[in-house]
C-alpha positions as a Python dict, from the first residue, in 0.01 Angstrom:
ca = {
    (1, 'X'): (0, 0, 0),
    (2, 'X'): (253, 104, -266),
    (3, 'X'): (470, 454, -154),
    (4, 'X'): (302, 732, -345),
    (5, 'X'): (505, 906, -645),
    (6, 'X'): (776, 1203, -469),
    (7, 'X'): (619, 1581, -519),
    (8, 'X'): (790, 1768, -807),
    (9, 'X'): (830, 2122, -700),
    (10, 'X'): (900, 2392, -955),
    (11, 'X'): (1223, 2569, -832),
    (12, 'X'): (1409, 2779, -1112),
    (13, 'X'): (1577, 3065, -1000),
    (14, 'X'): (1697, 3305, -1274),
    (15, 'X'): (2080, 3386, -1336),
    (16, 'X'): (1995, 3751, -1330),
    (17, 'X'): (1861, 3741, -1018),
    (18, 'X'): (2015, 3828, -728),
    (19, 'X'): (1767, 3644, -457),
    (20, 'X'): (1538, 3358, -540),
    (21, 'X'): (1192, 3396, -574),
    (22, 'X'): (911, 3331, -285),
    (23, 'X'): (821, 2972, -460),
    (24, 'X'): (1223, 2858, -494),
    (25, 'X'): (1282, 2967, -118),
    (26, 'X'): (960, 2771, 46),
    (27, 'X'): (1094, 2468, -244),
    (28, 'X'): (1437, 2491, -17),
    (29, 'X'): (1256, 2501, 313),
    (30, 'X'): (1061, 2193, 206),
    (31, 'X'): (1384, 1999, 72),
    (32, 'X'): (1561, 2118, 385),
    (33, 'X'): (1317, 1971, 595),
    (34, 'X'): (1311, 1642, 419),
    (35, 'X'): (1747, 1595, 445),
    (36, 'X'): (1699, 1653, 778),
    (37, 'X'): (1441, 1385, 875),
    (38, 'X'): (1704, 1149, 705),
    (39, 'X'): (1517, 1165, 319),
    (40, 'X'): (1645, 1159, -63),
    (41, 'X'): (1613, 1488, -277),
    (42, 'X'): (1689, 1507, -625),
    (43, 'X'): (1843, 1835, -693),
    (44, 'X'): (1975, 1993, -1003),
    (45, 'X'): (2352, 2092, -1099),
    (46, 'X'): (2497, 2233, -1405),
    (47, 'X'): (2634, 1834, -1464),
    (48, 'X'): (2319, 1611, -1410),
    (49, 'X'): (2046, 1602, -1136),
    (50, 'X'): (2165, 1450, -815),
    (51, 'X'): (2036, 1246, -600),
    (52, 'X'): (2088, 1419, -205),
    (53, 'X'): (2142, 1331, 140),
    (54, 'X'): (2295, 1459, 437),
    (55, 'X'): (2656, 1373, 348),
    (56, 'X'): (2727, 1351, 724),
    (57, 'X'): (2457, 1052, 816),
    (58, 'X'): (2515, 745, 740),
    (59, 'X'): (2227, 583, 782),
    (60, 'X'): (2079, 878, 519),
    (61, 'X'): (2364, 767, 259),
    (62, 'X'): (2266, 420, 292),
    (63, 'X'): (1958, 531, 159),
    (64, 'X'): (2111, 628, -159),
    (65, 'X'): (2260, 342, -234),
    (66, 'X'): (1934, 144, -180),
    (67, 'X'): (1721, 403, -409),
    (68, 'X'): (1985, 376, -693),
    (69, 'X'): (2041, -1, -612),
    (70, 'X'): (2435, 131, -597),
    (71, 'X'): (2723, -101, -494),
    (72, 'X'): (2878, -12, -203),
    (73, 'X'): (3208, -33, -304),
    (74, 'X'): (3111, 262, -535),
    (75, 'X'): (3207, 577, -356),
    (76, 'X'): (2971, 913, -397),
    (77, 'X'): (3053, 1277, -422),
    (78, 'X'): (3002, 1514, -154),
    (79, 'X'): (2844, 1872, -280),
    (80, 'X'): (2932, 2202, -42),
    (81, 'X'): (2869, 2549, -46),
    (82, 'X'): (3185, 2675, -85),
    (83, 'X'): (3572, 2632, -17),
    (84, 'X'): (3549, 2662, 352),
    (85, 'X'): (3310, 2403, 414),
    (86, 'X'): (3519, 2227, 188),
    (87, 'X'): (3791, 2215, 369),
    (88, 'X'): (3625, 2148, 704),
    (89, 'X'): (3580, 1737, 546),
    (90, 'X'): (3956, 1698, 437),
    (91, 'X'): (4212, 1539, 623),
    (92, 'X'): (4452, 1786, 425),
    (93, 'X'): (4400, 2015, 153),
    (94, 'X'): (4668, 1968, -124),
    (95, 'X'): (4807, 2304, -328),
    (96, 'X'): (4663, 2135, -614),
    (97, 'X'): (4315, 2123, -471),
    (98, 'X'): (4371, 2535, -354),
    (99, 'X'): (4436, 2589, -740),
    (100, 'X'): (4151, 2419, -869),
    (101, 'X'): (3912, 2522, -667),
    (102, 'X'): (3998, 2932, -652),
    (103, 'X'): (4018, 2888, -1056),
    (104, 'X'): (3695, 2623, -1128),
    (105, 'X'): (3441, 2644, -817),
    (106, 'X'): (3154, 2676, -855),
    (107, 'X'): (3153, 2426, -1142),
    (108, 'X'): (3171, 2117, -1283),
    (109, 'X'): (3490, 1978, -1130),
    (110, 'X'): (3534, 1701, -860),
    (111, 'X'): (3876, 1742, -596),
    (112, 'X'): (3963, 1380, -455),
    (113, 'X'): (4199, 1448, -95),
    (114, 'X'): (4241, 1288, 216),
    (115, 'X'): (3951, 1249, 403),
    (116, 'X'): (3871, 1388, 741),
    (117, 'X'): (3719, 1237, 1061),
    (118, 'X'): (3376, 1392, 999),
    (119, 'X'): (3318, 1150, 684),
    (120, 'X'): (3122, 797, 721),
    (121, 'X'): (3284, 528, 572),
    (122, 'X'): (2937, 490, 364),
    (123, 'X'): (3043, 743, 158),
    (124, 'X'): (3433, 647, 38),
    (125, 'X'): (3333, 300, 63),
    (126, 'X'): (3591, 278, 311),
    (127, 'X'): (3907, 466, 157),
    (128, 'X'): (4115, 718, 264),
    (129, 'X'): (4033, 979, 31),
    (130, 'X'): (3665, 1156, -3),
    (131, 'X'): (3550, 1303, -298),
    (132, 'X'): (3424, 1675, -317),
    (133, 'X'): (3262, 1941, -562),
    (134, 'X'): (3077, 2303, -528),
    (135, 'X'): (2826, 2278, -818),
    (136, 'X'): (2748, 2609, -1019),
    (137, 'X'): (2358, 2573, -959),
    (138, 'X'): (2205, 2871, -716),
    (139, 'X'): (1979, 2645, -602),
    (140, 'X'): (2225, 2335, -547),
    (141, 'X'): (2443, 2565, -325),
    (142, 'X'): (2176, 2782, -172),
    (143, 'X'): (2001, 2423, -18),
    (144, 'X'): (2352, 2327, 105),
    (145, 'X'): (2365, 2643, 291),
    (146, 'X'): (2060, 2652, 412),
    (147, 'X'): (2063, 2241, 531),
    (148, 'X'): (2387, 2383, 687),
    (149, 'X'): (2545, 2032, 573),
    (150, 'X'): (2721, 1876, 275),
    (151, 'X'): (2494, 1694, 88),
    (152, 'X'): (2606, 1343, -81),
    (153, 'X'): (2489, 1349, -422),
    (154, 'X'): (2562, 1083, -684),
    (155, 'X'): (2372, 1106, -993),
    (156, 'X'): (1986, 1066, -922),
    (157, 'X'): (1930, 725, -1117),
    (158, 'X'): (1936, 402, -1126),
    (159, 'X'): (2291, 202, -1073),
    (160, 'X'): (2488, 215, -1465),
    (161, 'X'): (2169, 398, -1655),
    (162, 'X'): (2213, 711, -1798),
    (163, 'X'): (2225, 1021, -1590),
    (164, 'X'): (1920, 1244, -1560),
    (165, 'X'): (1938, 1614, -1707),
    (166, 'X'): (1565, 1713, -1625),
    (167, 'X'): (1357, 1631, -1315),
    (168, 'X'): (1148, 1396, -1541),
    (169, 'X'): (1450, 1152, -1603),
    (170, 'X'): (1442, 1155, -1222),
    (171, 'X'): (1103, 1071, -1187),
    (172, 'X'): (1109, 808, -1468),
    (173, 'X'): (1422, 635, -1342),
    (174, 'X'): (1358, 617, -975),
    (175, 'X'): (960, 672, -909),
    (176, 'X'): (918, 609, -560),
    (177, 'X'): (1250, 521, -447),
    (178, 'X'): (1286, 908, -335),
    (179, 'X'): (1089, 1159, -119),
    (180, 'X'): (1146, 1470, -341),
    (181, 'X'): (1241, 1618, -667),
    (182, 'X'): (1374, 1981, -739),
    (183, 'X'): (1351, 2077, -1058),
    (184, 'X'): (1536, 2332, -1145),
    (185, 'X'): (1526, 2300, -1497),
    (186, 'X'): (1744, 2108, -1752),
    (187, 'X'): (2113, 2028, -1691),
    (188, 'X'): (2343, 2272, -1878),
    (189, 'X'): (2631, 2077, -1910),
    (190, 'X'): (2493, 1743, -1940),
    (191, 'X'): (2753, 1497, -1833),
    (192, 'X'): (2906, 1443, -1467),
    (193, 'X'): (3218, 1659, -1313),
    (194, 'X'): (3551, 1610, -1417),
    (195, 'X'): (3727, 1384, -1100),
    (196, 'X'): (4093, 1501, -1010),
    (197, 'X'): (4246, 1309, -751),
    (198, 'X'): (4477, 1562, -584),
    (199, 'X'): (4633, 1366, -310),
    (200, 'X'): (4916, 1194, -615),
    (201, 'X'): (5203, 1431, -808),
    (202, 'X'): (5098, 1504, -1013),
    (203, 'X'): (4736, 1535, -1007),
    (204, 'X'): (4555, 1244, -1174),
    (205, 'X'): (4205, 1282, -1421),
    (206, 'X'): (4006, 984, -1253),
    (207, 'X'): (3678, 1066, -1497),
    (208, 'X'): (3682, 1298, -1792),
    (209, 'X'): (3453, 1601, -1787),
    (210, 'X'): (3369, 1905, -1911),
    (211, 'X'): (3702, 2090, -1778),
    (212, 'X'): (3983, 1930, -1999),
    (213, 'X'): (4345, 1838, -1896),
    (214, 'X'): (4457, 2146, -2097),
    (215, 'X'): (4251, 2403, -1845),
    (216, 'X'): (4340, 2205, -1551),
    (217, 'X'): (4720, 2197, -1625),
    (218, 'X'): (4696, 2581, -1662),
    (219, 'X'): (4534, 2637, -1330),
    (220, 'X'): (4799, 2403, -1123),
    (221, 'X'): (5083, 2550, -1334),
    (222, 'X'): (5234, 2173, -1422),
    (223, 'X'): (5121, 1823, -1556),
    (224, 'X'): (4766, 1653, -1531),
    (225, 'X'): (4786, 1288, -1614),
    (226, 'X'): (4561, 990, -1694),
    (227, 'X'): (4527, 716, -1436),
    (228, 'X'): (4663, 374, -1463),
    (229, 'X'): (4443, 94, -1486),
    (230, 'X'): (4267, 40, -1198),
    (231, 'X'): (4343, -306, -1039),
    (232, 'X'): (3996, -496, -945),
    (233, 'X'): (4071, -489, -581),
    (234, 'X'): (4163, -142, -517),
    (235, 'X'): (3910, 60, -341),
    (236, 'X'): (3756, 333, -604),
    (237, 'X'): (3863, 671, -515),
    (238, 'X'): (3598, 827, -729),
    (239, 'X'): (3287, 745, -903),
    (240, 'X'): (3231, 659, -1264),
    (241, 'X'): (3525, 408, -1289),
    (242, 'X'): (3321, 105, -1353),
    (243, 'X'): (3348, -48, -1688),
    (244, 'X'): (2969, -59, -1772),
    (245, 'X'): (2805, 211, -1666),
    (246, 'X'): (2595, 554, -1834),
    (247, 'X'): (2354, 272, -2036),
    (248, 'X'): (2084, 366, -2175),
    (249, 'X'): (1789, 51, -2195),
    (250, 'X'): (1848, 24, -2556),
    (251, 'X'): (2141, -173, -2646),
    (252, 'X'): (2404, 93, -2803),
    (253, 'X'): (2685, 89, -3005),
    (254, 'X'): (3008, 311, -3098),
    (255, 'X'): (3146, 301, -3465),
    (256, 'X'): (3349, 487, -3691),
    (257, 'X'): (3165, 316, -3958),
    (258, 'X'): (2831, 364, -3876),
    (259, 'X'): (2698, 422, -4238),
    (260, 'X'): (2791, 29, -4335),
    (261, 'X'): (2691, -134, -3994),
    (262, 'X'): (2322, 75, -4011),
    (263, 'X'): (2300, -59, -4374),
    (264, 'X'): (2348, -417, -4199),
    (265, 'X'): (2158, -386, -3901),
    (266, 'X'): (1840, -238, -4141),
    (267, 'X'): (1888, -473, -4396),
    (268, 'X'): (1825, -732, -4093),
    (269, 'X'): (1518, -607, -4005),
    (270, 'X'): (1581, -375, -3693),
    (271, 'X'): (1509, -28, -3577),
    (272, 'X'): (1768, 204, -3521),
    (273, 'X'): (1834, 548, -3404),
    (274, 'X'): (2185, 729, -3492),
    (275, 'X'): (2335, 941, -3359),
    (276, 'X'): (2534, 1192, -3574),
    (277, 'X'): (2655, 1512, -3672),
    (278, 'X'): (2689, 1407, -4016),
    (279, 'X'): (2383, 1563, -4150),
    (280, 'X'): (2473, 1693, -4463),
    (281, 'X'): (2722, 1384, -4575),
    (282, 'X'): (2554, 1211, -4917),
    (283, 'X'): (2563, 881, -4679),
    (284, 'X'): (2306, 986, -4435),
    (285, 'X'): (2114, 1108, -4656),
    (286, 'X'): (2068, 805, -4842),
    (287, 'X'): (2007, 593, -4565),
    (288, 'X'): (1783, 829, -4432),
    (289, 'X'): (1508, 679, -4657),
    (290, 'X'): (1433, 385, -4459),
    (291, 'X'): (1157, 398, -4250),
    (292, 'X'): (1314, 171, -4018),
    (293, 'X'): (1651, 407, -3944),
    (294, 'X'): (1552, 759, -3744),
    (295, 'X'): (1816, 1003, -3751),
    (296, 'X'): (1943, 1235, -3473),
    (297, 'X'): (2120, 1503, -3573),
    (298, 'X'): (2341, 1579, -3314),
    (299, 'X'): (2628, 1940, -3223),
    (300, 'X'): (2899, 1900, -3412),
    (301, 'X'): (3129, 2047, -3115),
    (302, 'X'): (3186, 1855, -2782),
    (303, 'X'): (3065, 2086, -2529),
    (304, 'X'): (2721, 2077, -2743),
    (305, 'X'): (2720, 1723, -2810),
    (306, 'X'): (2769, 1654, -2420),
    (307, 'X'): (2485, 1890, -2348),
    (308, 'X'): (2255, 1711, -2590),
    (309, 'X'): (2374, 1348, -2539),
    (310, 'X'): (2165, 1187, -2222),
    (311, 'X'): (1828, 1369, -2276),
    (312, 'X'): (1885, 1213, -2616),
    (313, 'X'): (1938, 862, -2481),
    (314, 'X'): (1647, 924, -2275),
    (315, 'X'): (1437, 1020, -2540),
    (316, 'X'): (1534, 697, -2780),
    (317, 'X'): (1438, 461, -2525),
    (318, 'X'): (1081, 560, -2566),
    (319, 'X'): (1107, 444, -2908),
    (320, 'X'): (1132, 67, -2865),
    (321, 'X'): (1426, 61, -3088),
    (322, 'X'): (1672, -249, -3109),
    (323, 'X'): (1995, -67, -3118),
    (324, 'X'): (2142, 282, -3078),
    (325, 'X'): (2447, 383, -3300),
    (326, 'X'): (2665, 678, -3223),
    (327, 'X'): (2937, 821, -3486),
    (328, 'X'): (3279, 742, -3308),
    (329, 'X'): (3406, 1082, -3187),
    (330, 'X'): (3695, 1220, -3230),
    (331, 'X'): (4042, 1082, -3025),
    (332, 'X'): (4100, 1443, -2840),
    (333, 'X'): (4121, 1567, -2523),
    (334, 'X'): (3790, 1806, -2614),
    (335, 'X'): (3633, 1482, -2685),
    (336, 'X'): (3765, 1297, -2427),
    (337, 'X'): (3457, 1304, -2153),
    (338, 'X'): (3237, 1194, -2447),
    (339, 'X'): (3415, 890, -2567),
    (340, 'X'): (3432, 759, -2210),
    (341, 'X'): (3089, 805, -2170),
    (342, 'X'): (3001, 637, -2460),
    (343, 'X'): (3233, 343, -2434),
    (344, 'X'): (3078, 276, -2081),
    (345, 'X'): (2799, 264, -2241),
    (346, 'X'): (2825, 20, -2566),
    (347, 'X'): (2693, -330, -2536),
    (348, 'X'): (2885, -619, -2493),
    (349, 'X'): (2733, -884, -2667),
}
């Protein structure tokens, strides 16, 4: 007998208020419950919906990677409740790490250190280093709390697809992989943590985010850099490194000539969404006239855009389109987090 679909429970808990409601509390009890018998519970963050475990059972993570069919040499981030708990899973806890965290947590920024003795190998796949965020979602933290463990959470999703930014992208990208779904509402970001690896000097970006090198240079009071390349055989220190990954079903492509390759891929008989921000431009609106081109207009900004972009992608592949186009954004640190995204996301062929 096939595993029935996972229980959605309704769990928003207003900004303005200071406790959570009746129904958001017994939604914790219930999630709490399930971590604790070993189960998967998509939760929400301001980034994307995660998919949770007790960080501190192995045989729990493993479960993770199984759901998400993840590689194991793909290491996961491990949510906490706050600094202290933090610091109870490092090995050390670098004066870069202290800065970013008193200036950025809660929120959307991952600290790579050296990992302590109370980490499986599971969830480093293997390495020295572990990789650690407090989300700015009440209800994220409040479960960690009251599970009274950190909770690995990787994006709730299938392995390279696009992250979910509403409990129904959960639902309709891992059915009955998982025992529960929280949902808490839709993503406010919209794209995964910026990844700082703390344990080099100077600190090191591993993934683009929503924090920018800029902000993060001001709160260690020096340099941020890019990474190198990563060489194939070097264990990951941090998710979101792989060169395909974020992938929405429908092939996609980056351009910054999108008006001449849509008049191409049209004139050859396909259906195409674009993405764009170029709504006014005499071009779109030209092209807008086929019946075989839909238009998305899209924020012109890149904190909006980011918001917008993988409910978007989720949206177009319920079209049955043959190709997905996206304006190339602009080269600049603002726009930095959405160009990676994107190229992870282009296909190939």
């Amino acid at each position: 007998m096939a595993r029935p679909l996972p229980p959605i429970l309704r769990a928003v808990w207003s900004a303005s208020a200071a406790e959570p409601p009746a129904t958001v509390i017994d939604a914790i009890d219930t999630a709490v419950d399930v971590l604790r018998r070993g189960g998967l519970v998509a939760i929400p963050t301001e980034t994307v919906y995660g998919l949770a475990a007790d960080a501190l059972d192995e045989e729990a993570v493993a479960g993770i990677f199984r759901a998400k069919g993840r590689p194991s040499t793909n290491p996961v981030i491990v949510h906490v409740a706050d600094v202290a708990m933090a610091r109870s899973l490092a090995a050390a806890w670098p004066a870069a790490a202290e800065a970013i965290a008193t200036r950025f947590w809660p929120g959307p920024v991952t600290i790579v250190v050296p990992r302590g003795p109370r980490i499986p190998d599971i969830v480093t796949a293997g390495g020295p280093t572990v990789a650690l965020r407090c989300p700015d979602h009440p209800l994220a933290r409040r479960l960690i709390a009251a599970a009274g463990t950190p909770l690995a959470a990787p994006s709730a999703n299938r392995s390279e697809a696009v992250s979910p930014t509403t409990a129904h992208h959960v639902l309709e990208s891992l059915g009955n992989r998982i025992d529960l779904i929280l949902d808490g509402g839709p993503c406010s970001k919209g794209i995964e943590s910026t990844v700082v690896d703390c344990t080099s000097s100077p600190p090191r970006i591993l993934r683009p985010g929503p924090l920018t090198r800029e902000s993060l240079e001001t709160a260690v009071g020096g340099p941020v850099e890019w990474p190198a390349a990563t060489a194939a055989a070097e264990t990951a220190r941090s998710p979101g490194q792989r060169a395909r990954h974020y992938a929405p079903k429908t092939p996609l492509e980056m351009t910054g000539d999108a008006g001449g390759r849509i008049a191409t891929l049209v004139g050859a008989g396909k259906r195409i969404g674009w993405l764009t921000s170029r709504t006014d431009d005499p071009e779109v609106r030209r092209l807008a006239a086929s019946r075989d081109l839909l238009i998305v207009p899209m924020p012109a900004d890149a904190e909006g855009f980011a918001a917008r972009l993988y409910a978007t992608l989720y949206a177009l592949d319920q079209r049955h389109l043959d190709r997905i186009v996206v304006d190339e954004p602009p080269d600049t640190d603002e726009w930095r987090a959405v160009r990676d995204r994107l190229t992870r996301a282009v296909v190939t062929t």
